[in-house]
N, C-alpha and C positions, 0 to 999 in steps of 0.2 A: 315772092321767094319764100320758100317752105325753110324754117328754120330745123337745124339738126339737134336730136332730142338728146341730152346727156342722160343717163339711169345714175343713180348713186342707192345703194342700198347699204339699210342698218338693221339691225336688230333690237328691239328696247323692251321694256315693260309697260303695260298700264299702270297707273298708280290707282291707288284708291278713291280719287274722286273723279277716276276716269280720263286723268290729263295724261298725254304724252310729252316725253321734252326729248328732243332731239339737239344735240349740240354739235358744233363742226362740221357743220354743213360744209361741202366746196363750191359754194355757190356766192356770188358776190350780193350784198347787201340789194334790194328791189328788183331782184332777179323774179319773174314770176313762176312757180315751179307746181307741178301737179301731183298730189300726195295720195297715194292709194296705200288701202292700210288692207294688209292678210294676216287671220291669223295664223300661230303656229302652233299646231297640235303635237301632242308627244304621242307616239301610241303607248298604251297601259303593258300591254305583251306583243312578242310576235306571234304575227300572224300566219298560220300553218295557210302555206299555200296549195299543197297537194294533203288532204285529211288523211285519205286513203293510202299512200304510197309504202309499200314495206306491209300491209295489212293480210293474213294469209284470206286465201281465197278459196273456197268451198262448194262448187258444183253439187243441187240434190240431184238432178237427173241429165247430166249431160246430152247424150244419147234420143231424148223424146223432142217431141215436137214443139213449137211454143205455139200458144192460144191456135190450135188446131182448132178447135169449139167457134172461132169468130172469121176464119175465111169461106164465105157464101158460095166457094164452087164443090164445095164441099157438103155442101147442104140437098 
């Protein structure tokens, strides 16, 4: 019989010599439990997801051809 997995998640710090303390657990005392540890990044700034958007747009030669020079039926 597959046992049903509870999640309980926290938030903490590292400390300085590297120890985590986790308190209040809701789990009863020789309970066996599996601890995956993520970090959490902050991002520094947002991140422009569109660079370009809003940026004016400049055509030198609308009108001509493009790499006319590199199709071979043309050669």
């Amino acid at each position: 019989m597959k046992s049903k997995m509870q999640a309980y998640r926290v938030e903490t710090t590292v400390t300085q010599d590297g120890t985590l303390i986790i308190k209040g657990v809701p789990f009863r005392a020789g309970t066996k439990v599996e601890v995956i540890i993520l970090s959490h990044f902050r991002k520094a700034a947002k991140e422009v997801r569109y660079p370009l958007r809003g940026k004016p747009i400049r055509y030198l030669a609308p009108f001509e051809s493009v790499a006319e020079d590199e199709w071979e039926a043309l050669s």
